[in-house]
N, C-alpha and C positions, 0 to 999 in steps of 0.2 A: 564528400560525406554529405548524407540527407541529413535535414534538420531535424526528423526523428531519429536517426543516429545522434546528432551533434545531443538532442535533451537524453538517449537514452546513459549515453555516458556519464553525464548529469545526475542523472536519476539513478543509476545502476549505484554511484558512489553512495547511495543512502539507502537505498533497497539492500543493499547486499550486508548490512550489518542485521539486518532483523534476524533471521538466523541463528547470528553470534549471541544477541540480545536474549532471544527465547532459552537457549541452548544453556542461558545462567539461573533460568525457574526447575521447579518441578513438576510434576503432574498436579501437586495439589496446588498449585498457585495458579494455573490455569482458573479456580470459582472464586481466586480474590476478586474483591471490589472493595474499592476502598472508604468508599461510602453509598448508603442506601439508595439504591435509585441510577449507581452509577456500572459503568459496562463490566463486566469481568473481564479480565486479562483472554480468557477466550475470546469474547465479542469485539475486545478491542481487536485483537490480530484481525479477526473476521472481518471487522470492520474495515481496517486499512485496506486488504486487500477487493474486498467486494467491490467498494466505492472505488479503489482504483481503475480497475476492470468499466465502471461505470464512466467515468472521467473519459479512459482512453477509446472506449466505442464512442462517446461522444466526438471527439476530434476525429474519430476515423468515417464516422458513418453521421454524425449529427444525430444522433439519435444519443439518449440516454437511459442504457440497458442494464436494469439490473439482475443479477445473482439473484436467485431463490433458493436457489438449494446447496445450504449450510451445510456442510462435511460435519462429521464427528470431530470433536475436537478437546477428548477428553483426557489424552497425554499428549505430552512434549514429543516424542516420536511420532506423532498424528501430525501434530501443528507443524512439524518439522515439512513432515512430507506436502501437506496444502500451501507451504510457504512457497515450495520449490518447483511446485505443480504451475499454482497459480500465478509465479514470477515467470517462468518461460513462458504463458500462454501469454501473460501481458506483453513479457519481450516481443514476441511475435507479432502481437497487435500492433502495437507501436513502430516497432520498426518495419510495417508493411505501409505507412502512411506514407502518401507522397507530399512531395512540399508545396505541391499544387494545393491539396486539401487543408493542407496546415492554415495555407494563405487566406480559406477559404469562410466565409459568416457563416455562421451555425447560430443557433438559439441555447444557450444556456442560463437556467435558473430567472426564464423568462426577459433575457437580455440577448443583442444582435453580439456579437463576439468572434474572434476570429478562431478558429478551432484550436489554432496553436494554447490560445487561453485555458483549454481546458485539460492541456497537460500542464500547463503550470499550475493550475489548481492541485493538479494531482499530484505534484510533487512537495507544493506547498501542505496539503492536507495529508501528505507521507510526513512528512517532517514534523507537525506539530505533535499528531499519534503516537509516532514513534516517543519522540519527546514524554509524552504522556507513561508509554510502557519504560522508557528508564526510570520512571518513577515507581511506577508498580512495581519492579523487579529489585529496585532498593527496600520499598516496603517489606515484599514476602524476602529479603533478607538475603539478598545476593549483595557479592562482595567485591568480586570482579568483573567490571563492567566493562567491552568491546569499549570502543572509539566511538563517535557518533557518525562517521563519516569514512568511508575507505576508497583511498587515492591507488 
């Protein structure tokens, strides 16, 4: 097994509940924010996944590429579909990384680092977000909430 297999396993265990997460809002809880200034439940999904996507080109090419173009993202069956879009595309990213590259210094956030570092960013910054959207999802008033983690 490659070490981007060995993190996607890793990472797949926490990706995979976002999904479940979203699937307990509704279209209108997509424009909550819970306070002025802060992401809507839209931005935040957008978020996790754009900056992932950024994270994993980083470690694969040392470069840090972002997303510009925002999907619609104005129901649950929208969010559903860019969820599952943009996790096979990251899957793919990732697990085309050799463990040569993983091993390999890259520049991230103006710091020498070994690329591997920039998927644990990414799974560290999946993990707080998400964190963040179980909280949304209890605000607009969901009751059953997924696991945070699927083994």
């Amino acid at each position: 097994m490659t070490k981007a297999q060995t993190f996607l396993q890793q990472f797949m265990a926490h990706r995979s509940v976002l999904p479940d997460l979203i699937a307990t809002m509704k279209d209108k809880d997509l424009s909550f924010r819970p306070w002025d200034g802060a992401m809507t439940t839209a931005d935040l999904v957008w978020h996790i996944l754009s900056v992932s996507h950024s994270m994993a080109s980083a470690a694969a090419t040392g470069q840090f590429e972002r997303i510009t173009d925002k999907p619609d993202l104005t129901t649950i069956e929208g969010v559903q579909r860019i969820v599952r879009e943009r996790t096979d595309e990251l899957h793919n990213l990732i697990d085309a990384i050799p463990d040569e590259q993983l091993d390999a210094t890259i520049e991230l956030f103006g710091n020498q680092v070994p690329a591997s570092a920039a998927l644990q960013l990414l799974k560290d910054h999946e993990i707080h977000h998400k964190g963040q959207l179980f909280v949304y999802a209890r605000m607009c008033g969901a009751e059953q909430m997924p696991m945070f983690i699927k083994r």
